[in-house]
C-alpha positions in Angstrom: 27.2 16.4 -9.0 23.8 17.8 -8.2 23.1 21.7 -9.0 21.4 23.2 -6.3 18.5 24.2 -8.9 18.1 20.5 -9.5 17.5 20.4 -6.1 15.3 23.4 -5.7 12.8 21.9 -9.3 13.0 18.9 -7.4 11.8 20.3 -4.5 9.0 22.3 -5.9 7.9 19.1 -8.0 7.7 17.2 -3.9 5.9 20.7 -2.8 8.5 21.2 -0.3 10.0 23.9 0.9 13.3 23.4 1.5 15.7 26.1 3.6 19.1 27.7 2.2 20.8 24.9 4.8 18.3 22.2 4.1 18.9 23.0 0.3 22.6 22.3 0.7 22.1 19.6 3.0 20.2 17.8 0.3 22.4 18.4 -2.3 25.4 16.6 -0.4 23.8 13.8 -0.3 21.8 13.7 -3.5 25.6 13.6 -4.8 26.1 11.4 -2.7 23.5 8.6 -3.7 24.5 8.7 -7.0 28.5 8.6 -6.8 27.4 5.4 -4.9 24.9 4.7 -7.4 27.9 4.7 -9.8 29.8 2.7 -7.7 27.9 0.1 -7.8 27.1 -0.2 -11.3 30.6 -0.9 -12.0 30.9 -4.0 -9.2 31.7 -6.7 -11.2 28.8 -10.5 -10.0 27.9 -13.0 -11.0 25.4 -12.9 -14.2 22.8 -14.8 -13.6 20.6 -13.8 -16.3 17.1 -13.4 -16.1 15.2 -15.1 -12.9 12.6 -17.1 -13.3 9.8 -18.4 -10.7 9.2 -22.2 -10.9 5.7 -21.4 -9.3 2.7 -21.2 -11.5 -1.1 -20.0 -10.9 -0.1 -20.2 -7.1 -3.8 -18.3 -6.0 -6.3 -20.6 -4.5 -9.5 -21.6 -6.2 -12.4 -18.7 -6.8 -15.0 -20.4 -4.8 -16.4 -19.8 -1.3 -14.8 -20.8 1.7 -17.7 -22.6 3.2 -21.4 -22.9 3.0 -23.5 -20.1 3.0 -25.2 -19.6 6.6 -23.0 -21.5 8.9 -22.0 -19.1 11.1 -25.1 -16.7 10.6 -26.8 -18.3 14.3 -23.7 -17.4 16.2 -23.3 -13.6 14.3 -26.7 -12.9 15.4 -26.5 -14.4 19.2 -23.4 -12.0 19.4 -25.6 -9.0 17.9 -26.4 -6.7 20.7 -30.0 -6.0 18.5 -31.0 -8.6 15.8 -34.6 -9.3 14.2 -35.9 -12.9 12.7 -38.8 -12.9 10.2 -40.2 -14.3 7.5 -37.3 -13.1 5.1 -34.4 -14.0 7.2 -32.4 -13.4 10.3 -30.5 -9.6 10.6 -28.3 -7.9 12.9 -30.2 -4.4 13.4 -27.8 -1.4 13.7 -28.2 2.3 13.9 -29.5 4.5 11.1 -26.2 6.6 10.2 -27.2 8.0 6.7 -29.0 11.2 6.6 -32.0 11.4 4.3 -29.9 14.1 2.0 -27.1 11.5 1.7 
């Protein structure tokens, strides 16, 4: 059974603040939990042992997932403002940093 100071540290450790009602509340059914807790460490299954996972290195490759450029044309025709020069093509945007950031 829970104590209701377990449930109070408990509480304090969450940094909640728990009513004389709400204290008891969760006392109930911290007690609860755990009878069932017990419960069901003494159901009696089937061992299987430990499980394994046929699957090995399932990630995909590291590489990139097509060419660079592709679909930079179509990015810029959807940019409302955009600029082409001699370095490259670039969606323009607002400034949103301040100078003291």
């Amino acid at each position: 059974m829970i104590t209701r100071e377990e449930v109070v540290k408990l509480a304090n450790l969450s940094r909640l603040k728990l009513s004389e009602e709400e204290i008891a509340k969760m006392q109930a059914d911290m007690t609860a939990i755990l009878a069932y807790v017990d419960k069901l460490k003494e159901a009696k299954g089937v061992d299987h042992g430990p499980v394994m996972s046929a699957n090995r290195n399932v990630l995909r490759e590291d590489r990139a997932p097509h060419e660079g450029g592709i679909y930079t044309d179509k990015l810029i025709a959807l940019a409302p403002k955009h600029e082409v020069n001699k370095d490259g093509k670039y969606v323009k945007v607002k400034k949103i940093l301040g100078s003291s950031q």
